[in-house]
Backbone as JSON Lines, residues from 0, in Angstrom:
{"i":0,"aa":"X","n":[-25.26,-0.17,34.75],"ca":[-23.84,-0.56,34.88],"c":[-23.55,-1.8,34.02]}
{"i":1,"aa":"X","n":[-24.92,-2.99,34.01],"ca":[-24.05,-4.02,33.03],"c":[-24.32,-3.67,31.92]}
{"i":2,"aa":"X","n":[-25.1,-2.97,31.01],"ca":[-25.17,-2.41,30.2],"c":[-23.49,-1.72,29.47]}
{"i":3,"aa":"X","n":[-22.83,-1.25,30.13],"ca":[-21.89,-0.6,30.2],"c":[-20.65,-1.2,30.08]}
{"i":4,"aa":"X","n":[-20.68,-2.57,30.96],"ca":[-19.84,-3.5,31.13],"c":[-19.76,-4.32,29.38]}
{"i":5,"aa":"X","n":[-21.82,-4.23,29.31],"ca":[-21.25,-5.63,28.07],"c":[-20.84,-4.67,26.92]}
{"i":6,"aa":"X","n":[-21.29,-3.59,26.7],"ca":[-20.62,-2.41,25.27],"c":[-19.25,-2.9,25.72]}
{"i":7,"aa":"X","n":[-18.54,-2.59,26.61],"ca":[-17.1,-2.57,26.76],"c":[-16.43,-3.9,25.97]}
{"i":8,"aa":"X","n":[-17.28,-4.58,26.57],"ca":[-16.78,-6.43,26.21],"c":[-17.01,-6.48,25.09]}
{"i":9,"aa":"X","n":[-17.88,-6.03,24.3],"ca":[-18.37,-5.83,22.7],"c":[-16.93,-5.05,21.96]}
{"i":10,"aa":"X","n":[-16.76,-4.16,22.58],"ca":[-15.91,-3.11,21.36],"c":[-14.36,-3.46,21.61]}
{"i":11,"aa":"X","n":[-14.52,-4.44,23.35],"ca":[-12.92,-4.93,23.5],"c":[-12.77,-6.09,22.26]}
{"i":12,"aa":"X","n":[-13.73,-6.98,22.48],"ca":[-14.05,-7.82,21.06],"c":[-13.6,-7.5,19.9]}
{"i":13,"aa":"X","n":[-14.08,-6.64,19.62],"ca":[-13.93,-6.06,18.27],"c":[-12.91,-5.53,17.55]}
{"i":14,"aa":"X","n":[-12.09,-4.86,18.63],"ca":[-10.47,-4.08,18.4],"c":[-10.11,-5.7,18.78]}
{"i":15,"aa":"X","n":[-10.21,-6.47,19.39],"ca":[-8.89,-7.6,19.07],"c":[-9.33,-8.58,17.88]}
{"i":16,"aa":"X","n":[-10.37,-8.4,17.51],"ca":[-10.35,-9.36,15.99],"c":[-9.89,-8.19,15.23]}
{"i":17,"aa":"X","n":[-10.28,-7.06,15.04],"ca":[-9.55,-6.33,14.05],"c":[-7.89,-6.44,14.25]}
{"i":18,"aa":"X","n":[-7.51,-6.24,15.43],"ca":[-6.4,-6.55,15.7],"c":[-5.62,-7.54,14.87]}
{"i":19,"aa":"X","n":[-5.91,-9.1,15.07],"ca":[-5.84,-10.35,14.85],"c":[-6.13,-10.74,13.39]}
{"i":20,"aa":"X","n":[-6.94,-9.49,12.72],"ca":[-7.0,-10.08,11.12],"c":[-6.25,-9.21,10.42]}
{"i":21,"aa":"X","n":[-5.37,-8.0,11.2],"ca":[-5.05,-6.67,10.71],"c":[-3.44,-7.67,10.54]}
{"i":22,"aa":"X","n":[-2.92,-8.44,11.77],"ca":[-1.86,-9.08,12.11],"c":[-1.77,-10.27,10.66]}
{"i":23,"aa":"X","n":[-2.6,-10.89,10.42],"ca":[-2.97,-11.58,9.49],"c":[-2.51,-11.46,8.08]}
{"i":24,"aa":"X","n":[-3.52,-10.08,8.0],"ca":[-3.31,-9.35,6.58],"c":[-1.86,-8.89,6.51]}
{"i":25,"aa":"X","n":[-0.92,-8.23,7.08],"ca":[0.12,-7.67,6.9],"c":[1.19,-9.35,6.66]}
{"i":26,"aa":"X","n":[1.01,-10.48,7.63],"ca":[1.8,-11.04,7.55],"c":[1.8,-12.22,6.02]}
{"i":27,"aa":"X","n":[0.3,-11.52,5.13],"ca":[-0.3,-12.42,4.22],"c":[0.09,-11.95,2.84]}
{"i":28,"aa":"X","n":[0.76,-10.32,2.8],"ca":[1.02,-9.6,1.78],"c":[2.33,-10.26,0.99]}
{"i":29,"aa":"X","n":[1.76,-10.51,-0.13],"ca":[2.82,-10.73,-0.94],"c":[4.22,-10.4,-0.64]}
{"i":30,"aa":"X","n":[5.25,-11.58,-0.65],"ca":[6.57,-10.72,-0.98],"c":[7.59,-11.22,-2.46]}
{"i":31,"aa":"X","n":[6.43,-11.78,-2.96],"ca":[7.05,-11.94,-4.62],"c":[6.08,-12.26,-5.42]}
{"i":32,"aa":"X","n":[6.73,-12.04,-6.85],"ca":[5.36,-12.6,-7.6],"c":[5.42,-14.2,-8.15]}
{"i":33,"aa":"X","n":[4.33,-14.63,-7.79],"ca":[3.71,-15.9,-7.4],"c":[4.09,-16.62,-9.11]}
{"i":34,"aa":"X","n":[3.5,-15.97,-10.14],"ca":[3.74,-16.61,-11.39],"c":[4.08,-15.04,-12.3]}
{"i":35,"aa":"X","n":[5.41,-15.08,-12.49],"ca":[5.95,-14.38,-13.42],"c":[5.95,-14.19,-14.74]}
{"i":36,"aa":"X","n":[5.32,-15.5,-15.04],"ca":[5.91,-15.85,-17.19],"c":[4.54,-16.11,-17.55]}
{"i":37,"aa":"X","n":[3.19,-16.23,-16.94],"ca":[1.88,-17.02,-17.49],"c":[1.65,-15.71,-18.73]}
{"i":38,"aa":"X","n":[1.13,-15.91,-19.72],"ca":[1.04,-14.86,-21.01],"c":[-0.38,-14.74,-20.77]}
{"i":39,"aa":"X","n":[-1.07,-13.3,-20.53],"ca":[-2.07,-12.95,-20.52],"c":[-2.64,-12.46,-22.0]}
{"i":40,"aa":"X","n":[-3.77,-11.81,-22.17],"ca":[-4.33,-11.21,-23.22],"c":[-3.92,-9.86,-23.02]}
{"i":41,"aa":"X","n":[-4.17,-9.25,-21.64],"ca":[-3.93,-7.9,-21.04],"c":[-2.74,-7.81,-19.77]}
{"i":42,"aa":"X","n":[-2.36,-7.01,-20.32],"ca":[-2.1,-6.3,-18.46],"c":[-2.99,-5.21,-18.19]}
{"i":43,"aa":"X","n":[-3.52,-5.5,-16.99],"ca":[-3.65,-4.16,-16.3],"c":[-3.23,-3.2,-15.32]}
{"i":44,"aa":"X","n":[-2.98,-2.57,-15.42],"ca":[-1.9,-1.14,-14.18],"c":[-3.18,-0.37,-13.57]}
{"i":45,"aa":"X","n":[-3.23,-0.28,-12.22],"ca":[-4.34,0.55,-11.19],"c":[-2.66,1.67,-10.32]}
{"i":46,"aa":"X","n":[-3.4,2.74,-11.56],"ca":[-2.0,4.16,-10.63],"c":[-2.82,4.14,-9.09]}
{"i":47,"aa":"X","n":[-1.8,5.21,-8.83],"ca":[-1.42,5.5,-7.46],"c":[-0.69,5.21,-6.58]}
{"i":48,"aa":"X","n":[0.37,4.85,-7.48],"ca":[1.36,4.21,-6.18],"c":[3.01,4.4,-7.43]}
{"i":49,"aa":"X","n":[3.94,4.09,-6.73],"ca":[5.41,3.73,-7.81],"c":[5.71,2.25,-8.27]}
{"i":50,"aa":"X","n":[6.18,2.44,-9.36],"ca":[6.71,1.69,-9.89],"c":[5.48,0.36,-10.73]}
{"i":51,"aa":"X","n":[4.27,1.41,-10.5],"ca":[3.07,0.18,-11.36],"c":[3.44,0.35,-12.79]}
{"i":52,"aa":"X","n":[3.23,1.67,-13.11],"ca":[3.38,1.74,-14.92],"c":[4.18,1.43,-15.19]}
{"i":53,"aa":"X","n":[5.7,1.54,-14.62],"ca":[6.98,0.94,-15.17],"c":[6.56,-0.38,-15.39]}
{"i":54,"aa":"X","n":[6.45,-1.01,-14.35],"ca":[5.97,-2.58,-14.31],"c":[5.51,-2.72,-15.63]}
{"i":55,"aa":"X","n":[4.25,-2.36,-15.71],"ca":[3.43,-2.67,-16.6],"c":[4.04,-2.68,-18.02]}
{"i":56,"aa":"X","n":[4.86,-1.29,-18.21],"ca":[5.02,-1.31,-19.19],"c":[6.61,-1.99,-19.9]}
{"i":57,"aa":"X","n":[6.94,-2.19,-18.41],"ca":[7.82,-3.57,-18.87],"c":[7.71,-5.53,-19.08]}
{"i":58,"aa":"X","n":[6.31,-5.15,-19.05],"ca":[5.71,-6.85,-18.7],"c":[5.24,-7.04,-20.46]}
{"i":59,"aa":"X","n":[4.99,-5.65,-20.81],"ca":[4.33,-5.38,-22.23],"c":[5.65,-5.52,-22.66]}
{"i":60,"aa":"X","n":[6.45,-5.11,-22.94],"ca":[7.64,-4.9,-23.95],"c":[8.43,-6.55,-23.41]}
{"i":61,"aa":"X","n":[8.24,-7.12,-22.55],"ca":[8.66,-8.28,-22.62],"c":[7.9,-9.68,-22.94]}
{"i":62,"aa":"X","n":[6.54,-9.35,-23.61],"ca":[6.18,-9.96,-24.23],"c":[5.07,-10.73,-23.51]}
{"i":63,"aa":"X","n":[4.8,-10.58,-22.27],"ca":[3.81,-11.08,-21.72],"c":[2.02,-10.82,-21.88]}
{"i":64,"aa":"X","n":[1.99,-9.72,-22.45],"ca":[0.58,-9.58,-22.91],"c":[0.65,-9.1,-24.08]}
{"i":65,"aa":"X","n":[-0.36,-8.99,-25.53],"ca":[-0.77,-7.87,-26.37],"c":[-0.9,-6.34,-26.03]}
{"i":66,"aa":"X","n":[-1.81,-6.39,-25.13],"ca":[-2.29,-5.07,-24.61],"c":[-1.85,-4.63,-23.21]}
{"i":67,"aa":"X","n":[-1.94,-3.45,-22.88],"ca":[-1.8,-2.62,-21.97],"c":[-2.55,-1.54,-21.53]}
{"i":68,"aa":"X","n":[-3.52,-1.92,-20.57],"ca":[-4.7,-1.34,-19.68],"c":[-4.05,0.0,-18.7]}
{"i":69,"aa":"X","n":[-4.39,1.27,-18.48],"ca":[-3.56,2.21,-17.45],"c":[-4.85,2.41,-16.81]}
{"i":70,"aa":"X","n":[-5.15,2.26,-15.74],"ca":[-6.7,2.28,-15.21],"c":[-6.22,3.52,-14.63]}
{"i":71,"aa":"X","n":[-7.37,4.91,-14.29],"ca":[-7.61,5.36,-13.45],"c":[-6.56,7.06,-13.12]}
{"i":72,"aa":"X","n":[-5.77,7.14,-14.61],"ca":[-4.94,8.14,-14.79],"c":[-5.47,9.32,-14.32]}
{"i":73,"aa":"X","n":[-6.31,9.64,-14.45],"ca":[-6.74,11.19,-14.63],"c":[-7.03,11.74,-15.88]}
{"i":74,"aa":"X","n":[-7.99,12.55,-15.82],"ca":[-8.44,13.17,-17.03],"c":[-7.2,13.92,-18.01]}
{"i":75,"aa":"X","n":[-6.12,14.52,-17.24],"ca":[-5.03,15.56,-17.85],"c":[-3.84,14.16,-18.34]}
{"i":76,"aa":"X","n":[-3.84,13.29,-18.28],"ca":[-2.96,12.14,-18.94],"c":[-3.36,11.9,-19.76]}
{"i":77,"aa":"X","n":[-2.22,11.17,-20.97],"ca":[-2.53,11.19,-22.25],"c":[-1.61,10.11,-22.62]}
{"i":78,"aa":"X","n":[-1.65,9.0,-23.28],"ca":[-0.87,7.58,-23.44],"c":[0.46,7.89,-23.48]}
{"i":79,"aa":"X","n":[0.35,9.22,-24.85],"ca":[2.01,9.66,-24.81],"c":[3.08,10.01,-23.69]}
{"i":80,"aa":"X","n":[1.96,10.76,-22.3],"ca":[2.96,10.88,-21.59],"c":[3.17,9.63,-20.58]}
{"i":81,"aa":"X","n":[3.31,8.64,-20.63],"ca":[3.61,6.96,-20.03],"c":[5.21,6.59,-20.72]}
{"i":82,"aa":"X","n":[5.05,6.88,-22.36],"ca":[6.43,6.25,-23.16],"c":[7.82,6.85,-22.41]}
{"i":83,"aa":"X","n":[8.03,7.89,-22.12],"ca":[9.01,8.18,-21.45],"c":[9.45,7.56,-20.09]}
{"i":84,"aa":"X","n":[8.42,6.84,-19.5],"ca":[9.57,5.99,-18.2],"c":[9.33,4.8,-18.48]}
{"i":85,"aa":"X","n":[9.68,4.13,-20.15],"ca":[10.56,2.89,-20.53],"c":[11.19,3.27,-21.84]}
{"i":86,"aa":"X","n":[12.22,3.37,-21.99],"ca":[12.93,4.09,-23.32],"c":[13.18,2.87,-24.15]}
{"i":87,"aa":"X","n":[12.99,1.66,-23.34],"ca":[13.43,1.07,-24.64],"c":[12.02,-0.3,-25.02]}
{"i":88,"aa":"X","n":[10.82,0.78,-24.39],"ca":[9.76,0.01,-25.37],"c":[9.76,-0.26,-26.9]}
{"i":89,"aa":"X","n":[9.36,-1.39,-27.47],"ca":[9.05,-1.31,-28.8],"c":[8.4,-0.33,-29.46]}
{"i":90,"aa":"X","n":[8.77,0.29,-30.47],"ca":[7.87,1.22,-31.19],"c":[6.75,0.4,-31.48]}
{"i":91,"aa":"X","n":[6.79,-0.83,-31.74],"ca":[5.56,-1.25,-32.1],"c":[4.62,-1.79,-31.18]}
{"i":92,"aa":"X","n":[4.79,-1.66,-29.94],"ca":[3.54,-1.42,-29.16],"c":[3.31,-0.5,-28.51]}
{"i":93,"aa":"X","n":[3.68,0.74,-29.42],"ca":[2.67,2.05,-28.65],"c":[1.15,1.72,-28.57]}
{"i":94,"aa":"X","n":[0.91,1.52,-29.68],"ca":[-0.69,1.48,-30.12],"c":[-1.35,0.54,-29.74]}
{"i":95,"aa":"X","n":[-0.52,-0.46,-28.64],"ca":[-1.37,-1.4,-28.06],"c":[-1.37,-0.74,-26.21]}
{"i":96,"aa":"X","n":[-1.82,0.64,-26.1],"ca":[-1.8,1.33,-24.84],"c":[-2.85,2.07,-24.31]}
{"i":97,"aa":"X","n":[-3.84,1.73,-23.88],"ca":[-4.94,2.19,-23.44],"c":[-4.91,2.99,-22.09]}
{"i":98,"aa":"X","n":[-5.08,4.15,-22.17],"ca":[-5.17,4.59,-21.0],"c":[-6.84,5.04,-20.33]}
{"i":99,"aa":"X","n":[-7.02,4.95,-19.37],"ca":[-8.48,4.95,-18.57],"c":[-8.15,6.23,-17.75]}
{"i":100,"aa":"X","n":[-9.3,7.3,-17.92],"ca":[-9.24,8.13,-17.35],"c":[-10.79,8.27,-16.27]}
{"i":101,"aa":"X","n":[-11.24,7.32,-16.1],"ca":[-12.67,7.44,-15.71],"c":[-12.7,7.15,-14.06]}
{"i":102,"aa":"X","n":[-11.84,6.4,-13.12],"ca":[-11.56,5.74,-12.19],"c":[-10.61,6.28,-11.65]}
{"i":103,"aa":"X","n":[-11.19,6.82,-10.23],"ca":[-10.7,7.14,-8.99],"c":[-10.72,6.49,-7.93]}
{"i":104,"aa":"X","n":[-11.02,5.15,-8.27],"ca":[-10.56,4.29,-6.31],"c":[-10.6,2.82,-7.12]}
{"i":105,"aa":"X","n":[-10.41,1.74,-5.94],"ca":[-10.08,0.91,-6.94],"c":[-11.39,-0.28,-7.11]}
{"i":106,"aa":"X","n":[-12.35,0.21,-6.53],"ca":[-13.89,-0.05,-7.21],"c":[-13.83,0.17,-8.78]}
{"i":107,"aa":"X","n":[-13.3,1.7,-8.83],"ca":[-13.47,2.24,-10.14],"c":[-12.94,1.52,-10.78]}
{"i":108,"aa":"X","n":[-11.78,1.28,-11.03],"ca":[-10.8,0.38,-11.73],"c":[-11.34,-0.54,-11.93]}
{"i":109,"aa":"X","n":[-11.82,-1.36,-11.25],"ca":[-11.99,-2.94,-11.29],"c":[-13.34,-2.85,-12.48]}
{"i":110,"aa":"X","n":[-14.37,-1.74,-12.33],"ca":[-15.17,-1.5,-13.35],"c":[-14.86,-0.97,-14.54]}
{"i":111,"aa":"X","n":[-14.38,0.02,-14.58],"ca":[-13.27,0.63,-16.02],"c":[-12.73,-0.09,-17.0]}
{"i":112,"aa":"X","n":[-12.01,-1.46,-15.85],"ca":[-10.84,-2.5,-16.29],"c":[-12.31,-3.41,-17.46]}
{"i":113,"aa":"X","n":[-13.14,-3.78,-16.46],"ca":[-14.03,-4.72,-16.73],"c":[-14.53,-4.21,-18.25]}
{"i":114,"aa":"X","n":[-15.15,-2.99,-18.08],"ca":[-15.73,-2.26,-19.55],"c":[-14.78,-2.3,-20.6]}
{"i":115,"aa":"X","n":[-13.61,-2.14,-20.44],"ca":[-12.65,-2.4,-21.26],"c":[-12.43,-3.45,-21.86]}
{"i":116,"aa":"X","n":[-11.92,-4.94,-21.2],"ca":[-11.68,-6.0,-21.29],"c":[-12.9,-6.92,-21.95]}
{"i":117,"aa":"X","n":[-13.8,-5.99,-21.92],"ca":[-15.11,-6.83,-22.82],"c":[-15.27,-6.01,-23.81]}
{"i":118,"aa":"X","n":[-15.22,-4.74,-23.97],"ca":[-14.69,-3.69,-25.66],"c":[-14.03,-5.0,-26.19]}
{"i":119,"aa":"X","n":[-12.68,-5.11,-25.73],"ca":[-11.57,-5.22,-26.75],"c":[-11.8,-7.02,-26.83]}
{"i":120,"aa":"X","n":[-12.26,-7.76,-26.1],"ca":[-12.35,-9.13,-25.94],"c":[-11.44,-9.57,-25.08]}
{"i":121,"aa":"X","n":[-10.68,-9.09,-24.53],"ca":[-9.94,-9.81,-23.19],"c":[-10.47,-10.8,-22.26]}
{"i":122,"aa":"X","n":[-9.51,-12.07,-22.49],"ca":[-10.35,-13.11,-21.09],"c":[-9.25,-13.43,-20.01]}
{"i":123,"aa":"X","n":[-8.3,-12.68,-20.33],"ca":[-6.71,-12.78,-18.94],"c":[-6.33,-11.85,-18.87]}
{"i":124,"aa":"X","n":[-6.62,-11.06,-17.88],"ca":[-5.31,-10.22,-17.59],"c":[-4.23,-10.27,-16.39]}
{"i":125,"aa":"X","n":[-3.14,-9.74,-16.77],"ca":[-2.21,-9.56,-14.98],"c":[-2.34,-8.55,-14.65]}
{"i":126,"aa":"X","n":[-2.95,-8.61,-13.74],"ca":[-3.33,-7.51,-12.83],"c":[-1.82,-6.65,-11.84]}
{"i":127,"aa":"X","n":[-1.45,-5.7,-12.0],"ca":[-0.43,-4.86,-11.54],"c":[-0.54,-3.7,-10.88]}
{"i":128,"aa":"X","n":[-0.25,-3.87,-9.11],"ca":[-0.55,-3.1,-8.4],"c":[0.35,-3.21,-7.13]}
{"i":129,"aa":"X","n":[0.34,-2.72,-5.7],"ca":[1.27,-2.64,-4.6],"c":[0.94,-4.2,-4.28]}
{"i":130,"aa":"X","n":[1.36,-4.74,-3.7],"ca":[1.7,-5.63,-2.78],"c":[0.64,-5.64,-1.81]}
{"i":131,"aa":"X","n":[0.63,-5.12,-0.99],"ca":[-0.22,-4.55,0.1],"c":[-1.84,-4.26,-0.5]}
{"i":132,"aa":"X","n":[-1.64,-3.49,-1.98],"ca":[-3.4,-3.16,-2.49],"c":[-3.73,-4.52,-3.24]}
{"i":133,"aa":"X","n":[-3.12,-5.75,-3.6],"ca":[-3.28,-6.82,-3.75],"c":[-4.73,-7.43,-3.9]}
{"i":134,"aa":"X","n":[-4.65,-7.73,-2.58],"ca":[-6.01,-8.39,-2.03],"c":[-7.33,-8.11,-2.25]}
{"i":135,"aa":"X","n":[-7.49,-6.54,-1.73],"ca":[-8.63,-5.75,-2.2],"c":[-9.02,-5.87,-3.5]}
{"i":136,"aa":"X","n":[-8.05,-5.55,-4.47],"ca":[-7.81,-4.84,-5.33],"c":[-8.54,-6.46,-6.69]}
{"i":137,"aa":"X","n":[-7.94,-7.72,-5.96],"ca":[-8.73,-9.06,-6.37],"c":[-9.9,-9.26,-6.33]}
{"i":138,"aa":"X","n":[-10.17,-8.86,-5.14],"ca":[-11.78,-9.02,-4.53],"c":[-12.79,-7.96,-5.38]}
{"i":139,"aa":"X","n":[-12.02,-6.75,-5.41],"ca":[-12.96,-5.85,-6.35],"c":[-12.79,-6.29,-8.25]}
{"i":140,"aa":"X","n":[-11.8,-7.15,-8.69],"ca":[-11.99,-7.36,-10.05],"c":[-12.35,-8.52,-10.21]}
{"i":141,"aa":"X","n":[-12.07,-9.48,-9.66],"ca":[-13.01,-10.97,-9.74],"c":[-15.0,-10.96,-9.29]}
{"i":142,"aa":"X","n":[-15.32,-9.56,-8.75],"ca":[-16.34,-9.47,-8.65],"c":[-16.86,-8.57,-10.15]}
{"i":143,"aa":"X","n":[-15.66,-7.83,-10.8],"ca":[-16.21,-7.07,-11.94],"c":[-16.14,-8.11,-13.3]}
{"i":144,"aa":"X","n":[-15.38,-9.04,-13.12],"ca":[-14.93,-9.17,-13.94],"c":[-15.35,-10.56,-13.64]}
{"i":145,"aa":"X","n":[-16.11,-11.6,-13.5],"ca":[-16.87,-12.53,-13.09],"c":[-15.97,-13.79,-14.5]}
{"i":146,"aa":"X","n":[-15.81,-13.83,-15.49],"ca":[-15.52,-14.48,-16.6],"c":[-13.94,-14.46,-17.06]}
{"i":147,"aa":"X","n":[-13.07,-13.49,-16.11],"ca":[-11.96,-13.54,-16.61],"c":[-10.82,-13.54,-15.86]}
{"i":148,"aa":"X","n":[-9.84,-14.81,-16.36],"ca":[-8.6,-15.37,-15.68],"c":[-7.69,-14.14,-15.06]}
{"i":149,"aa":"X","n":[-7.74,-13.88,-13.68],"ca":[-6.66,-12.8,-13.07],"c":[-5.01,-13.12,-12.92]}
{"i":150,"aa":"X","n":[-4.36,-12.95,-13.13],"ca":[-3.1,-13.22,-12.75],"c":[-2.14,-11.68,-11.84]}
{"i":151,"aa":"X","n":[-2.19,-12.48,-10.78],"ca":[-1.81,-10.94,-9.61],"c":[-0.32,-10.77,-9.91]}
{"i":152,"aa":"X","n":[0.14,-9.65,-9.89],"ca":[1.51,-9.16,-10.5],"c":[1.55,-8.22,-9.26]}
{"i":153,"aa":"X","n":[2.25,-8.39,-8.61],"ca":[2.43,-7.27,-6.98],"c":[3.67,-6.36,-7.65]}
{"i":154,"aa":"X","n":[3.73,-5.08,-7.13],"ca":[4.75,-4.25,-7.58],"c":[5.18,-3.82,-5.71]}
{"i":155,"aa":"X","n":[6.42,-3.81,-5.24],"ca":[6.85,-3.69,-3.95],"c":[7.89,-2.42,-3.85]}
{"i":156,"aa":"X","n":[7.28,-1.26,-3.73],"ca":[7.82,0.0,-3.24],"c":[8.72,0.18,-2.5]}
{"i":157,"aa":"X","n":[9.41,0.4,-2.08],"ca":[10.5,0.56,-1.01],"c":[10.0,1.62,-0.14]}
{"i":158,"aa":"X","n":[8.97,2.31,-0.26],"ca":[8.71,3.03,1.07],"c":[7.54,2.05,1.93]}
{"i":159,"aa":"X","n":[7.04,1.24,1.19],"ca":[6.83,-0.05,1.79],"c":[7.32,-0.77,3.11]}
{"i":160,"aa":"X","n":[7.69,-0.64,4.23],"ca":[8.56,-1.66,4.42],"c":[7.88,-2.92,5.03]}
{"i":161,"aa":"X","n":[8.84,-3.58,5.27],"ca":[8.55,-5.09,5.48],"c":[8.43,-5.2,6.76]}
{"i":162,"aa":"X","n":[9.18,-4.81,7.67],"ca":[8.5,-4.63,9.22],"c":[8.33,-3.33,9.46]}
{"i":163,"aa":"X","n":[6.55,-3.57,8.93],"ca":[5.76,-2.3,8.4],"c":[5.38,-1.78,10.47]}
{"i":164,"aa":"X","n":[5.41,-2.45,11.36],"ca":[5.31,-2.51,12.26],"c":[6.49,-1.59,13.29]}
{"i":165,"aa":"X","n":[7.27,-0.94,12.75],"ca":[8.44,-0.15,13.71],"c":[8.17,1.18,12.46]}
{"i":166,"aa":"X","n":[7.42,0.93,11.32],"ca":[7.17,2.66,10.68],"c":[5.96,3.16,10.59]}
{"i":167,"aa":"X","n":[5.56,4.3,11.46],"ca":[4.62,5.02,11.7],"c":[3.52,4.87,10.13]}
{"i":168,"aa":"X","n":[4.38,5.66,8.95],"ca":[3.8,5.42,7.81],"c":[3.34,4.4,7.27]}
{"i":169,"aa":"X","n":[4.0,3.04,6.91],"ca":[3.67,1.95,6.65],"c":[2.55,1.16,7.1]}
{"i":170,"aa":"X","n":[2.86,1.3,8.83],"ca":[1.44,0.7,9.37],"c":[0.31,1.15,9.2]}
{"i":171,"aa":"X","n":[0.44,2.52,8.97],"ca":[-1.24,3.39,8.75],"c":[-1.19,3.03,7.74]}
{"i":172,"aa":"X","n":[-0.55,3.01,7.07],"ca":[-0.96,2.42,5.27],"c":[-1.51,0.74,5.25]}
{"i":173,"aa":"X","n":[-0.93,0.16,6.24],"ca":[-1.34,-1.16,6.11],"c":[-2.94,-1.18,7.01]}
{"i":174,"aa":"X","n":[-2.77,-1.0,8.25],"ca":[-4.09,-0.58,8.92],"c":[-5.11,0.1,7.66]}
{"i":175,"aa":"X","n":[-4.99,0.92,7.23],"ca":[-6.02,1.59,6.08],"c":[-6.68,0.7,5.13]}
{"i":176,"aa":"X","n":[-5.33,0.16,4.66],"ca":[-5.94,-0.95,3.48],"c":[-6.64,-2.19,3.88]}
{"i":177,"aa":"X","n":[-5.93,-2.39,4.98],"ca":[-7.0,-3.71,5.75],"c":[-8.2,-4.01,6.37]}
{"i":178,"aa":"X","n":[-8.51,-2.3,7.05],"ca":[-9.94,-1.85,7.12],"c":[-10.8,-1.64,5.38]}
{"i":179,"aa":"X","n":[-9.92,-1.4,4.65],"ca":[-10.82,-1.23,3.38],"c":[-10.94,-2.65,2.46]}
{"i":180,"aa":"X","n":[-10.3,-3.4,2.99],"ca":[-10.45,-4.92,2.82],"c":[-11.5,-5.53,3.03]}
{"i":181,"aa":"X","n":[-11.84,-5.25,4.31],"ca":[-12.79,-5.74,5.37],"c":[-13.98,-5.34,4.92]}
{"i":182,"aa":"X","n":[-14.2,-3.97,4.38],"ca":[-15.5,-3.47,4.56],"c":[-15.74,-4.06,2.72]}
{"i":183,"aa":"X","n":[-14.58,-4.16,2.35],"ca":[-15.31,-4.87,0.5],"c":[-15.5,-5.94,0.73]}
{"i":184,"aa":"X","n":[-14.88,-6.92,1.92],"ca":[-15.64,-8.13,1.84],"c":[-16.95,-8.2,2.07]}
{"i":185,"aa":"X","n":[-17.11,-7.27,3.12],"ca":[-18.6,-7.76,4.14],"c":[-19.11,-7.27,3.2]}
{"i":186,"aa":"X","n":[-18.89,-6.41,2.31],"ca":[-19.82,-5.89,1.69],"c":[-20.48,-7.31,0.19]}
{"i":187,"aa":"X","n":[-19.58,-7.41,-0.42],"ca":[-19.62,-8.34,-1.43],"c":[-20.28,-9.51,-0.77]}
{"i":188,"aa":"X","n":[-19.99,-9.97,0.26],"ca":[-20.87,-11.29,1.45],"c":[-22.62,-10.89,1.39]}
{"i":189,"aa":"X","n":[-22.6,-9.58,1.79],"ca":[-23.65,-9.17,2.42],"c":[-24.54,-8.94,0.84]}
{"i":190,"aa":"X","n":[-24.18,-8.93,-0.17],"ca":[-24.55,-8.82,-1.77],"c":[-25.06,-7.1,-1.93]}
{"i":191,"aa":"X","n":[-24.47,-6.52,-1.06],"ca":[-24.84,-4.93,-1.32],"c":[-23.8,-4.24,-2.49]}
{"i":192,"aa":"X","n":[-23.18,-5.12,-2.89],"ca":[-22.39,-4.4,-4.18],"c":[-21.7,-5.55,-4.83]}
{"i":193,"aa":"X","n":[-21.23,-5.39,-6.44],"ca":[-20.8,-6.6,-6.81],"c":[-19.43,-6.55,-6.72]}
C-alpha cells in the first residue's frame, strides 16, 4: 500500500511541474520581435508552419541579410517555386536562395542550417520560425551551430492564439512543443546529443 501511495505522490509531482513549466512556457512565448533591423550574413526559414517563407523572403528583399537559407522543404521543392509568394522580390536576389531539402524535424534543420552556414561562411544568421517553435528551435541551433551569432525572428500565425488556453488546438500545440522542449533540454544537459 505505501508503495502505491509514494508512485502516486511521484507522478502527482510530476504532472504539476510539468504543469507549472508548461504555464511558464506558454506565458514566455514571444509576442514580438525582440530586434528587427540587426543585419545578419543569413536568414534562415525552418518550414512547417505559415507565413515563415514570406517572412523570410521579405527580410531578404529588405535588405537584412545577403543570403537566404529554406531549411527542410522537401525533396519535390525547388527555389523557383518560393518566388511567387513575394512578387516584388529583387530580381537580383534570386540567386542568393538556397533551399534545403535534407531536414524533417527541427534537429534536422538546426544541422542542415549548420552544414550550410559553414559551406558558404556564414557567422549570423536570423533565425525565422513560429513564435511558440522559438525556444526549441534555439536550443537545437546554438547547439549546431556552436560559433554563430543567432538572431530569433518569431513569425505569429493567427491560428496561433494568444489565450492559447480556451482553444482546444492551440493548447495541444503548445503542450506538444513544450514537452519537446523539455526532452531537448534534458537531453543536451544530460550530453546525449549535441
Amino acid at each position: 500500500m505505501r508503495y502505491w501511495s509514494l508512485t502516486t505522490v511521484l507522478l502527482a509531482a510530476l504532472a504539476l511541474a510539468w504543469a507549472g513549466g508548461l504555464l511558464w512556457f506558454a506565458s514566455t512565448i514571444p509576442r514580438s520581435v525582440d530586434d528587427p533591423q540587426t543585419h545578419t550574413d543569413a536568414i534562415v526559414v525552418l518550414t512547417g508552419g505559415s507565413e515563415r517563407i514570406e517572412t523570410g523572403l521579405a527580410l531578404l528583399n529588405d535588405g537584412l541579410a545577403e543570403r537566404l537559407f529554406v531549411s527542410g522543404v522537401g525533396q519535390q521543392v525547388k527555389t523557383g517555386d518560393l518566388l511567387p509568394q513575394i512578387t516584388s522580390l529583387r530580381p537580383d536576389l534570386r540567386d542568393n536562395i538556397t533551399v534545403g531539402t535534407a531536414a524533417s524535424n527541427t534537429p534536422g534543420n538546426a544541422l542542415e542550417s549548420a552544414a550550410w552556414a559553414q559551406a558558404v561562411g556564414v557567422h549570423s544568421i536570423r533565425l525565422v520560425t513560429a513564435a511558440y517553435h522559438m525556444r526549441r528551435s534555439l536550443l537545437e541551433f546554438h547547439a549546431a551551430m556552436p560559433g554563430v551569432t543567432i538572431v530569433p525572428h518569431a513569425v505569429f500565425p493567427a491560428t496561433v492564439k494568444s489565450d492559447w488556453w480556451r482553444w482546444p488546438g492551440t493548447a495541444s500545440l503548445i503542450a506538444r512543443e513544450y514537452t519537446k522542449f523539455v526532452i531537448t533540454w534534458a537531453l543536451q544537459q544530460s550530453g546525449l546529443t549535441t
